[in-house]
KOLNU-489691 format. One record per residue: residue number from 1; x, y, z of N, C-alpha, C in turn. Coordinates in Angstrom, 1 decimal. Example, Ala and Ser with C-alpha at 12.3 -4.5 7.8 and 13.67 -1.06 7.14 Angstrom:
% KOLNU-489691
(1; (13.2; -5.7; 7.8); (12.3; -4.5; 7.8); (13.2; -3.3; 7.8))
(2; (12.8; -2.2; 7.1); (13.7; -1.1; 7.1); (12.9; 0.0; 7.9))
% end
This chain:
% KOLNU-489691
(1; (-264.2; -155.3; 58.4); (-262.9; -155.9; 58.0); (-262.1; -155.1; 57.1))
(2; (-262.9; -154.2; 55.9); (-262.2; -153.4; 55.1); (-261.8; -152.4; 56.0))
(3; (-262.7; -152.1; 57.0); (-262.3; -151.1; 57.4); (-261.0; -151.0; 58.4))
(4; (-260.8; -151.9; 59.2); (-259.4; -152.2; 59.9); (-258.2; -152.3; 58.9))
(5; (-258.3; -152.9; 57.8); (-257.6; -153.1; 56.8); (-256.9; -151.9; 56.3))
(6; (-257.3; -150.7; 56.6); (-257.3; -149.5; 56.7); (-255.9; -148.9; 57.4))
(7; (-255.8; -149.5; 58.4); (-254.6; -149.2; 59.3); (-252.9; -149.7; 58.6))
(8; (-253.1; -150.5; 57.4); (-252.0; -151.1; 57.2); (-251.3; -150.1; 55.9))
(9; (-252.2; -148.9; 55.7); (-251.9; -148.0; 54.3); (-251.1; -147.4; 54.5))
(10; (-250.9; -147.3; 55.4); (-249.6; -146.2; 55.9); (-248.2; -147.1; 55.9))
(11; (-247.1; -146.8; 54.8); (-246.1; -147.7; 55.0); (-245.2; -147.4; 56.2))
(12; (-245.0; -146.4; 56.3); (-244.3; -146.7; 58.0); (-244.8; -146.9; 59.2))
(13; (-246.2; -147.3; 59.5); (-247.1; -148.0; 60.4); (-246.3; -149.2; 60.3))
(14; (-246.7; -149.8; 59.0); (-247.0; -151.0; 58.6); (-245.8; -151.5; 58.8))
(15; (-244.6; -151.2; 58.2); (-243.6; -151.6; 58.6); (-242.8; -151.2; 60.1))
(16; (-243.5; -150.4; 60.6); (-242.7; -150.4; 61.9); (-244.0; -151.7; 63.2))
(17; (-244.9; -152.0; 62.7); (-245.8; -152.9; 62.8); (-245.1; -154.2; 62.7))
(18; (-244.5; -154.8; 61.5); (-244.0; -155.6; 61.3); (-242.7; -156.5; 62.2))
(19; (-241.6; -154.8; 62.0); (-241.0; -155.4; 63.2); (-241.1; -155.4; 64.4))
(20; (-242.1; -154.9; 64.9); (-242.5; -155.4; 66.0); (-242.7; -157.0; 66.0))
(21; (-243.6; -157.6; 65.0); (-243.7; -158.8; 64.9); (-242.5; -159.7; 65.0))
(22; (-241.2; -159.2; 64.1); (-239.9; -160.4; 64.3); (-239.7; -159.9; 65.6))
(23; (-239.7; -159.0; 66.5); (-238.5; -158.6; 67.7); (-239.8; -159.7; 68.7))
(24; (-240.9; -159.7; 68.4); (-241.7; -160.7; 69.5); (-241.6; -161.9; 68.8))
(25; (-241.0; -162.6; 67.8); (-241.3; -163.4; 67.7); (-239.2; -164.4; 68.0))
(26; (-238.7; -163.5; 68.2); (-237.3; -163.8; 69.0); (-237.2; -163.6; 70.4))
(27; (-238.3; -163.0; 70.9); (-238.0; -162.2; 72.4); (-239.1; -162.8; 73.1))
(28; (-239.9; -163.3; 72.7); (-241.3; -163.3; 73.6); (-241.3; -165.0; 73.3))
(29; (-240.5; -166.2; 73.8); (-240.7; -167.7; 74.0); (-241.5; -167.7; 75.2))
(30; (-241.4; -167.7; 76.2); (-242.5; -167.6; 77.0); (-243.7; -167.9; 77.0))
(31; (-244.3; -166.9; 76.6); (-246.0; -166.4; 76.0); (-245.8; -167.0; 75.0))
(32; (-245.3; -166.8; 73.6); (-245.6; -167.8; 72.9); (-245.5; -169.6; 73.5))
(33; (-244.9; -169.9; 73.9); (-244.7; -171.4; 74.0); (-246.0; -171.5; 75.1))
(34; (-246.2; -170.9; 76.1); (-247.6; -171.2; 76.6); (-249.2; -170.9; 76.0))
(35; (-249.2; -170.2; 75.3); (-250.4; -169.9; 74.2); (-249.7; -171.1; 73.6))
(36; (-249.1; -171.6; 72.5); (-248.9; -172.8; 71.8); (-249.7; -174.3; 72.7))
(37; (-249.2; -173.9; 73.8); (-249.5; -175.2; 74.2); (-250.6; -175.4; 74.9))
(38; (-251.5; -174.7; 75.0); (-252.7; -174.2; 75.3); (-253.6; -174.9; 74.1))
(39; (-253.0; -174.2; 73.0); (-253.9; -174.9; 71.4); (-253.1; -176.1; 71.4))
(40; (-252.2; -176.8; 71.6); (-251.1; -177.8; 70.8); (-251.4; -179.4; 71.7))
(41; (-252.2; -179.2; 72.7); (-252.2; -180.0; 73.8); (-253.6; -181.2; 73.5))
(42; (-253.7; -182.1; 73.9); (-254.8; -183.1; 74.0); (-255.1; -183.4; 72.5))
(43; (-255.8; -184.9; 72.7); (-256.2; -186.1; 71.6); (-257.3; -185.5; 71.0))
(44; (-257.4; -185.2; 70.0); (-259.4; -184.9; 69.2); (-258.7; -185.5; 67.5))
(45; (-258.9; -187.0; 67.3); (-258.6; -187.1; 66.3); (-259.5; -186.8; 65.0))
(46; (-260.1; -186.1; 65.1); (-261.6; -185.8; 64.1); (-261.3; -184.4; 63.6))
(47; (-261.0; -183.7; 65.1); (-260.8; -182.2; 64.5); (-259.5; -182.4; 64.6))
(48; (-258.3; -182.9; 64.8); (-256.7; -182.8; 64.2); (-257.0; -182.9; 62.6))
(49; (-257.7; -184.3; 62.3); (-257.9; -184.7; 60.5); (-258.2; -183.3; 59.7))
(50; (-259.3; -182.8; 60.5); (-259.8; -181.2; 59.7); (-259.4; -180.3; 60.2))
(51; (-258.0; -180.0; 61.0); (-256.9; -179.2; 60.9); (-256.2; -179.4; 59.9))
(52; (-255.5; -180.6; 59.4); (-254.7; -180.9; 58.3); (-255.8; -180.3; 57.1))
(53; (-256.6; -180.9; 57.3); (-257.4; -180.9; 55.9); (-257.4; -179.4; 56.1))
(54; (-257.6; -178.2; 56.7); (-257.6; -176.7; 56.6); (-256.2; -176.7; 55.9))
(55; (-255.3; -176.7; 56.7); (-253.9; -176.6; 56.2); (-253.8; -176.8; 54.9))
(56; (-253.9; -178.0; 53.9); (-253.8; -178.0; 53.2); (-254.5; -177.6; 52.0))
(57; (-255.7; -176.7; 52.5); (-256.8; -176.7; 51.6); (-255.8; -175.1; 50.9))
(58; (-255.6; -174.6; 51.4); (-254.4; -173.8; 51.0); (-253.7; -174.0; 49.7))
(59; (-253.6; -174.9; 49.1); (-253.1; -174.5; 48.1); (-254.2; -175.0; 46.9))
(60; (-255.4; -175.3; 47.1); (-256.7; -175.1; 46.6); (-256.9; -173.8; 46.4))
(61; (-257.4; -173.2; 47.5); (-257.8; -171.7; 47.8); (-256.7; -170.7; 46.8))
(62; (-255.4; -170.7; 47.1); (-254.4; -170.0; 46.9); (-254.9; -169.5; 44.9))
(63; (-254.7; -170.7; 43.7); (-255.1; -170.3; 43.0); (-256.3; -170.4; 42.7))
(64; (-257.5; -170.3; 43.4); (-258.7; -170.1; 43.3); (-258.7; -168.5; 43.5))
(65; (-258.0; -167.8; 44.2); (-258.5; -166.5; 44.4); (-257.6; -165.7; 43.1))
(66; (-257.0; -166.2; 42.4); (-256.5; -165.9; 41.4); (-257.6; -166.4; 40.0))
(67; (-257.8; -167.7; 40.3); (-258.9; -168.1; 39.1); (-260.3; -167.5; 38.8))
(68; (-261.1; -167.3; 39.9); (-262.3; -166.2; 40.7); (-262.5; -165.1; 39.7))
(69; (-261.7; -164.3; 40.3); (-261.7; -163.2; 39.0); (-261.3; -162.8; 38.1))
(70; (-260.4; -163.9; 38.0); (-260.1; -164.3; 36.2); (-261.7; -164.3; 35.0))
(71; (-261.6; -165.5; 36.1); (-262.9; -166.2; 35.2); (-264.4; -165.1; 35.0))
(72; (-264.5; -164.3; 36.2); (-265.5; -163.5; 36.6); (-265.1; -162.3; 35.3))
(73; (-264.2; -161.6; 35.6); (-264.2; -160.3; 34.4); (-264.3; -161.0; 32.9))
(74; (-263.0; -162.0; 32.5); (-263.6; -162.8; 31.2); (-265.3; -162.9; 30.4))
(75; (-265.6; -163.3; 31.8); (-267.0; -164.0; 31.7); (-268.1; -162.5; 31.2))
(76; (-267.8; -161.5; 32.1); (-268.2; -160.0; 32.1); (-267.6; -159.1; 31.1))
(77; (-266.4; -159.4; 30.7); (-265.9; -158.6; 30.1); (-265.1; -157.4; 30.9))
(78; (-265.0; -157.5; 32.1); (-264.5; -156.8; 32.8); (-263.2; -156.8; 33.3))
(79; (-262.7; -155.4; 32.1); (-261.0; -155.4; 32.5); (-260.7; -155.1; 33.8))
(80; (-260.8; -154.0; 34.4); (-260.6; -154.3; 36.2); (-260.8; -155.2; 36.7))
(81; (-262.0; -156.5; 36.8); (-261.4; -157.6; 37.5); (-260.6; -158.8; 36.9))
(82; (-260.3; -158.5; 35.4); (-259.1; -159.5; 35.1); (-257.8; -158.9; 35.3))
(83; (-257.8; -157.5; 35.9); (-256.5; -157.1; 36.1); (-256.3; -157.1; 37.7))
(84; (-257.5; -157.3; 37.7); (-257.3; -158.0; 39.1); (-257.1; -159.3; 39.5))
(85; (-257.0; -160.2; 38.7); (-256.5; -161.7; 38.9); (-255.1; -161.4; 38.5))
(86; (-254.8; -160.6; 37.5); (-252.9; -160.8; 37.7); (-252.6; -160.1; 38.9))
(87; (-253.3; -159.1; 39.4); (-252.5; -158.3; 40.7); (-252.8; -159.7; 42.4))
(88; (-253.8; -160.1; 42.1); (-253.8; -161.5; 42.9); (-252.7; -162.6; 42.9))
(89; (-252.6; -162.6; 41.5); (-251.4; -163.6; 41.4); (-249.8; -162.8; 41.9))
(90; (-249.7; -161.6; 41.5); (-248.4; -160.8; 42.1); (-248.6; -160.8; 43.7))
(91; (-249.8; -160.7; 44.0); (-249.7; -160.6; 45.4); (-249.3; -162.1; 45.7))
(92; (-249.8; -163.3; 45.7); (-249.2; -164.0; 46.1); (-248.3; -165.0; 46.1))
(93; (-247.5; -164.4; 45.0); (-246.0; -164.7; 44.4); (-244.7; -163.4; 45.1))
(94; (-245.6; -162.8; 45.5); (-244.8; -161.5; 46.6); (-244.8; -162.2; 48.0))
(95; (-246.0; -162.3; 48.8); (-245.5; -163.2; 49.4); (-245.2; -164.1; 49.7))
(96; (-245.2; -165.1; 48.8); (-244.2; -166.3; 48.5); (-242.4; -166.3; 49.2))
(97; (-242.4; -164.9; 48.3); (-241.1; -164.8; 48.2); (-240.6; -164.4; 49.2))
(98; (-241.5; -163.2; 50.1); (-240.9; -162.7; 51.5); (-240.9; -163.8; 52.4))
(99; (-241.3; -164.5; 52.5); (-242.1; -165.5; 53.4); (-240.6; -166.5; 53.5))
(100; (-240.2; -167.0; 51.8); (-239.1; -167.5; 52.1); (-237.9; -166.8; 52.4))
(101; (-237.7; -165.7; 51.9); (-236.8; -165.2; 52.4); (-236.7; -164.9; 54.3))
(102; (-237.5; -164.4; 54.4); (-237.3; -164.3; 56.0); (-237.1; -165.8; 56.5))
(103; (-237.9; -166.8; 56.0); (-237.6; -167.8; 56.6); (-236.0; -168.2; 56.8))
(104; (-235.6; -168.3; 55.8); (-234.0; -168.5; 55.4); (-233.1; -167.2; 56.4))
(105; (-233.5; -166.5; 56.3); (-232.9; -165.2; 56.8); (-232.9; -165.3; 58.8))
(106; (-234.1; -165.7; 59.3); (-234.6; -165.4; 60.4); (-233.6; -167.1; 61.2))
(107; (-234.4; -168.2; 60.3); (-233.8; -169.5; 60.7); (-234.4; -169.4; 61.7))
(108; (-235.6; -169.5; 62.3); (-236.1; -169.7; 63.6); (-236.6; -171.4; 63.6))
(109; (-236.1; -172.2; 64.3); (-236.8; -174.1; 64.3); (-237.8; -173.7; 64.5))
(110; (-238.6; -175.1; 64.4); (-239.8; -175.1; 64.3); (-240.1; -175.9; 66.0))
(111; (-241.5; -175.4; 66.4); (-241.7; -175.3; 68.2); (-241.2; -177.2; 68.5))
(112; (-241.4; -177.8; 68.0); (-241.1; -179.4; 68.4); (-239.4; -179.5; 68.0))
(113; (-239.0; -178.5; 67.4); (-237.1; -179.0; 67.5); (-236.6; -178.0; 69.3))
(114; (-237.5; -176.6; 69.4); (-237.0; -176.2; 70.6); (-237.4; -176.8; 71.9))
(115; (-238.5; -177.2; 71.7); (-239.7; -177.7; 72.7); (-240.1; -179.5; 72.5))
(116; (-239.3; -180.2; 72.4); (-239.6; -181.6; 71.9); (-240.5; -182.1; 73.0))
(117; (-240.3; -181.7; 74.4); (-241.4; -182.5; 75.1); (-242.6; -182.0; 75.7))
(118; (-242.5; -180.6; 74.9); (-243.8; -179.6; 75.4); (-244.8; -179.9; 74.1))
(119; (-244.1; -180.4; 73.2); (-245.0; -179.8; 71.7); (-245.3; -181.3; 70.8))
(120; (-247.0; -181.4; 70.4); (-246.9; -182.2; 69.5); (-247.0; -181.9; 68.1))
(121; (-246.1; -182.5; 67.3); (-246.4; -182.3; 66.3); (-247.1; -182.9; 65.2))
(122; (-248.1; -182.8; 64.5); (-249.1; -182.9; 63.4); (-248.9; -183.3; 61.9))
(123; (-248.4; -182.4; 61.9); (-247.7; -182.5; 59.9); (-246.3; -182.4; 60.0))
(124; (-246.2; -182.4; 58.9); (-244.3; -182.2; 58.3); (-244.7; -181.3; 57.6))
(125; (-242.5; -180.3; 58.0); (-242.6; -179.2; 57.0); (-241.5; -178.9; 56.9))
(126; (-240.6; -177.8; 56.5); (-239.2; -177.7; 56.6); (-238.9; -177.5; 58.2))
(127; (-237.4; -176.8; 57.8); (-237.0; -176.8; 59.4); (-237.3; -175.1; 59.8))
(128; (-237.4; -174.5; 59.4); (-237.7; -172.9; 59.8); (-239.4; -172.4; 60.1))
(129; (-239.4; -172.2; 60.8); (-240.6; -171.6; 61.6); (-241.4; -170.5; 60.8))
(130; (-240.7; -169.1; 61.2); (-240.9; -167.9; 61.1); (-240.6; -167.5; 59.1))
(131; (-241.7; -167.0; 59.1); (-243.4; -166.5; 59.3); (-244.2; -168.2; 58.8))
(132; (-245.2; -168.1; 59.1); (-246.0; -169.2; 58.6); (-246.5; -169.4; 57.0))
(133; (-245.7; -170.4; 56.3); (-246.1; -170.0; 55.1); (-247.6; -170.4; 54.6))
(134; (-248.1; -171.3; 55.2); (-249.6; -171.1; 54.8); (-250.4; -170.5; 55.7))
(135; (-250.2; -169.7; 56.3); (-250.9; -168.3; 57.3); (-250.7; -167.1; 56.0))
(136; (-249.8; -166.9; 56.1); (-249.2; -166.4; 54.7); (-249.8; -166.3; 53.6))
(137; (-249.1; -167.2; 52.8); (-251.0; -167.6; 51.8); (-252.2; -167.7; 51.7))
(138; (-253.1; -167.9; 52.7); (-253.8; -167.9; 53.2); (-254.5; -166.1; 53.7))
(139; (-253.7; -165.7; 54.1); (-254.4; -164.4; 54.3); (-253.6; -163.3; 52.8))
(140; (-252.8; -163.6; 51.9); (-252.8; -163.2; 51.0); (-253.7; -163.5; 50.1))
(141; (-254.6; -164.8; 50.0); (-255.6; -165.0; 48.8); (-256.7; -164.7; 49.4))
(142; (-256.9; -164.2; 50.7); (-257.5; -163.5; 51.4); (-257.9; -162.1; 51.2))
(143; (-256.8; -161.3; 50.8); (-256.6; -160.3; 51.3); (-257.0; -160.0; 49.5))
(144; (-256.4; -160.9; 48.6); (-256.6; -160.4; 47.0); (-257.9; -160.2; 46.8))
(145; (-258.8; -161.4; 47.4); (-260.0; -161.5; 46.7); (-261.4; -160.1; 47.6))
(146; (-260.4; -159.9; 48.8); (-261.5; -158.7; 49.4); (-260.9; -157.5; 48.7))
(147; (-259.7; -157.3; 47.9); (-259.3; -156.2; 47.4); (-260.0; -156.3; 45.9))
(148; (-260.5; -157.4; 45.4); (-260.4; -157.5; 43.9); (-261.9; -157.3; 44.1))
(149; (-262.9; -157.7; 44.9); (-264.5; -157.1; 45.3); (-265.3; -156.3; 46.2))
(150; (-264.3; -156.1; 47.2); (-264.6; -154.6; 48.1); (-266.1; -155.2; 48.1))
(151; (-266.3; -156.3; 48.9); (-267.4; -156.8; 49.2); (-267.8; -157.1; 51.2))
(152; (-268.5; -157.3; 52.1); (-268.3; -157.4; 53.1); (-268.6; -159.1; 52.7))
(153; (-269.6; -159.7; 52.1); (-269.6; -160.8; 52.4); (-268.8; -161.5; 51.4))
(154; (-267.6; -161.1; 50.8); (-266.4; -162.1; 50.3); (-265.5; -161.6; 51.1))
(155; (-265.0; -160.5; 52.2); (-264.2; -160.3; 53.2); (-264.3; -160.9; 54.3))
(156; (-265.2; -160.9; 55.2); (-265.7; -162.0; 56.6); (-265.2; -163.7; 55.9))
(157; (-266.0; -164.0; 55.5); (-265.5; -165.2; 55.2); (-264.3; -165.6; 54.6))
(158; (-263.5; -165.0; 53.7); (-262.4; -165.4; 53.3); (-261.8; -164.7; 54.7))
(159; (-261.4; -163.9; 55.1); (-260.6; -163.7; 56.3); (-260.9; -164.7; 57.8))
(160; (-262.1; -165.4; 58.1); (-262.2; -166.1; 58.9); (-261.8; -167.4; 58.3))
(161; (-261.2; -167.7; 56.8); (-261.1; -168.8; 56.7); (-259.6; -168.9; 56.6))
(162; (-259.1; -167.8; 56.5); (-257.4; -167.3; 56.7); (-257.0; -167.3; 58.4))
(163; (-257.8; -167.0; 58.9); (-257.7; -167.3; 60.7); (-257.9; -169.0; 61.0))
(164; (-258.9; -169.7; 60.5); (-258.8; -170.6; 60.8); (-257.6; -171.5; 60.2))
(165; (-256.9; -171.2; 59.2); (-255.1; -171.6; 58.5); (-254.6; -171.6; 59.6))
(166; (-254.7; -170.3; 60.1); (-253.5; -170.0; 61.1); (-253.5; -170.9; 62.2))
(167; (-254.8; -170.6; 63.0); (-254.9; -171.6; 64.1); (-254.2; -173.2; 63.5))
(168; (-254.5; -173.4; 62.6); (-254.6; -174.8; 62.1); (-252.8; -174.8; 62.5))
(169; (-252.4; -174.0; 61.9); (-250.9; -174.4; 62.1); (-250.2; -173.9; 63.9))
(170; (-250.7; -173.9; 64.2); (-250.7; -174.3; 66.0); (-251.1; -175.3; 66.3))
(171; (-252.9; -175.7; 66.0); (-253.3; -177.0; 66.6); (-251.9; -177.5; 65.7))
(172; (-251.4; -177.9; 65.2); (-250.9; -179.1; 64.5); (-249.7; -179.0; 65.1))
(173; (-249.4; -178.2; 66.1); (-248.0; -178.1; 66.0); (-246.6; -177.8; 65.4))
(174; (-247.1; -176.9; 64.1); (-246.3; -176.5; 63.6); (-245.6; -174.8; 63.8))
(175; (-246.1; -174.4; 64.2); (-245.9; -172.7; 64.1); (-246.3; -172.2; 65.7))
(176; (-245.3; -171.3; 66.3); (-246.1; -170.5; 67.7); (-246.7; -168.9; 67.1))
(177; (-247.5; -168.7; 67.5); (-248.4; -167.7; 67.3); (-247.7; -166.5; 66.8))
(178; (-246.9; -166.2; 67.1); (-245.8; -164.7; 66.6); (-245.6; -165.5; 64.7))
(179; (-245.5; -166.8; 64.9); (-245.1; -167.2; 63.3); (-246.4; -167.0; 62.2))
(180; (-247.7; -167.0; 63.4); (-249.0; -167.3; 62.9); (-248.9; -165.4; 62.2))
(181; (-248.9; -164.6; 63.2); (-248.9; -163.4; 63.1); (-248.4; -162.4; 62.6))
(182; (-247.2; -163.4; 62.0); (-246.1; -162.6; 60.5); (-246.6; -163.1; 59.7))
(183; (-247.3; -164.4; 59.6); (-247.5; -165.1; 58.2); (-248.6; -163.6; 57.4))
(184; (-249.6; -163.8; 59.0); (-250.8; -162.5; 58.9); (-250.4; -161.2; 57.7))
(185; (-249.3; -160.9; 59.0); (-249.1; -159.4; 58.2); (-248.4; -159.7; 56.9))
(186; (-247.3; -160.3; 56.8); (-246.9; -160.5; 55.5); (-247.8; -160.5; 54.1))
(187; (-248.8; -161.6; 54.4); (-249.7; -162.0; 53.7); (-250.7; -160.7; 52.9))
(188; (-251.6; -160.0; 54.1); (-252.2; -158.6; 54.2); (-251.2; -157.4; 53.3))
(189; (-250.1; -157.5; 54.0); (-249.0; -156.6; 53.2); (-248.6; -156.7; 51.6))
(190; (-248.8; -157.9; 51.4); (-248.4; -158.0; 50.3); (-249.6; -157.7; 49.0))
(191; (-250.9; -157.9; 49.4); (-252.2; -157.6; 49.0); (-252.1; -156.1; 48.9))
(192; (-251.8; -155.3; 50.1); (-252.1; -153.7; 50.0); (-250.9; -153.3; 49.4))
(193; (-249.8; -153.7; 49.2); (-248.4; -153.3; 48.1); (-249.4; -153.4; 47.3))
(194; (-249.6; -154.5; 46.7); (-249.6; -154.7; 45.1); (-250.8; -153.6; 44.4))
(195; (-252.0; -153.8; 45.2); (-253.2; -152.9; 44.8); (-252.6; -151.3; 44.7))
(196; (-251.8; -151.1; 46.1); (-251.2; -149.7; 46.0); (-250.3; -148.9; 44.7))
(197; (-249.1; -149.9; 44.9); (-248.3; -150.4; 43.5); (-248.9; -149.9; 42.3))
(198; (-249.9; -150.5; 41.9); (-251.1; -150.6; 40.7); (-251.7; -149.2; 40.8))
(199; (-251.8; -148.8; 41.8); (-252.7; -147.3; 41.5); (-251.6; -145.9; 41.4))
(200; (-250.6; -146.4; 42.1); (-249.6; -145.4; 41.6); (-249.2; -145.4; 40.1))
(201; (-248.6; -146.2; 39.5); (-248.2; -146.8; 38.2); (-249.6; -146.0; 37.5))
(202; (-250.3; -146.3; 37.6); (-251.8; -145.8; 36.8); (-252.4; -144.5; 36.9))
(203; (-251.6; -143.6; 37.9); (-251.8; -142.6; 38.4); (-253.1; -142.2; 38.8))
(204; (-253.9; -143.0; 39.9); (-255.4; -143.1; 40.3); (-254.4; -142.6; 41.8))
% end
């Protein structure tokens, strides 16, 4: 996992990566709307309830991976990982902010305003699609806490629990997969800025 993570260091990868992401996420209805509806289709009221409940657990998680290593270096005495709970918290107050901006910026509806009789929808949310803001979140408190312990077993799990957000906001019908997959990179991005950020500034 660290090590794929790897591919995103390069800022003009990363950003020419990206937009790839908005040009598929305007160009490619199609494939998206049929993958959506693939996840978005049939009754399972048990696992819809613990889609929402994922979705929302998101803003549990969000300052937990901020609190984590707060509490952890305090507790240790360890200035790198309490300066690692503020670079967690910048990371995801960074993407916060891209997230809404592109949203506003992009104005993509959401798949049940374009698709009303292809698509069910699950929760409420605003009217803009693009990027997914708790995919987003979700793989930024992700992305802080495998950067703040360069651990394999705090990476696998928090990133499979940032995949399962994302899915979540498909089954629910809120997001088509290109929304799921900016939230991704946004989220990732904003983790490897800030850690980067921080080592330049400190001259490491």
């Amino acid at each position: 996992m660290i090590g794929a993570m790897r591919l995103f260091r390069n800022p003009k990868r990363y950003l020419l990566l990206f937009l790839v992401f908005i040009s598929l996420a305007t160009r490619s209805q199609p494939l998206d709307l049929k993958i959506l509806k693939n996840i978005n289709q049939g009754e399972y009221p048990k696992w819809d309830n613990f889609m929402l409940g994922t979705s929302k657990s998101v803003f549990i998680v969000m300052p937990l991976s901020i609190l984590v290593p707060a509490i952890d270096g305090y507790h240790r005495n360890d200035q790198v990982m309490i300066r690692n709970a503020y670079k967690s918290a910048i990371t995801i107050g960074v993407a916060a902010l891209v997230t809404s901006t592109l949203k506003f910026a992009i104005q993509r509806p959401r798949p049940k305003v374009q698709y009303p009789n292809d698509i069910i929808e699950r929760d409420h949310a605003g009217p803009y699609s693009f990027p997914s803001g708790h995919t987003t979140a979700a793989f930024a408190s992700a992305t802080a806490l495998t950067l703040s312990y360069q651990k394999w077993y705090v990476a696998v799990p928090a990133y499979l629990y940032a995949g399962l957000v994302g899915y979540s906001r498909m089954r629910l019908g809120m997001h088509f997969p290109t929304d799921v997959l900016g939230g991704m990179v946004v989220g990732i991005g904003a983790g490897l800025l800030t850690w980067k950020l921080d080592k330049v500034m400190n001259g490491k």
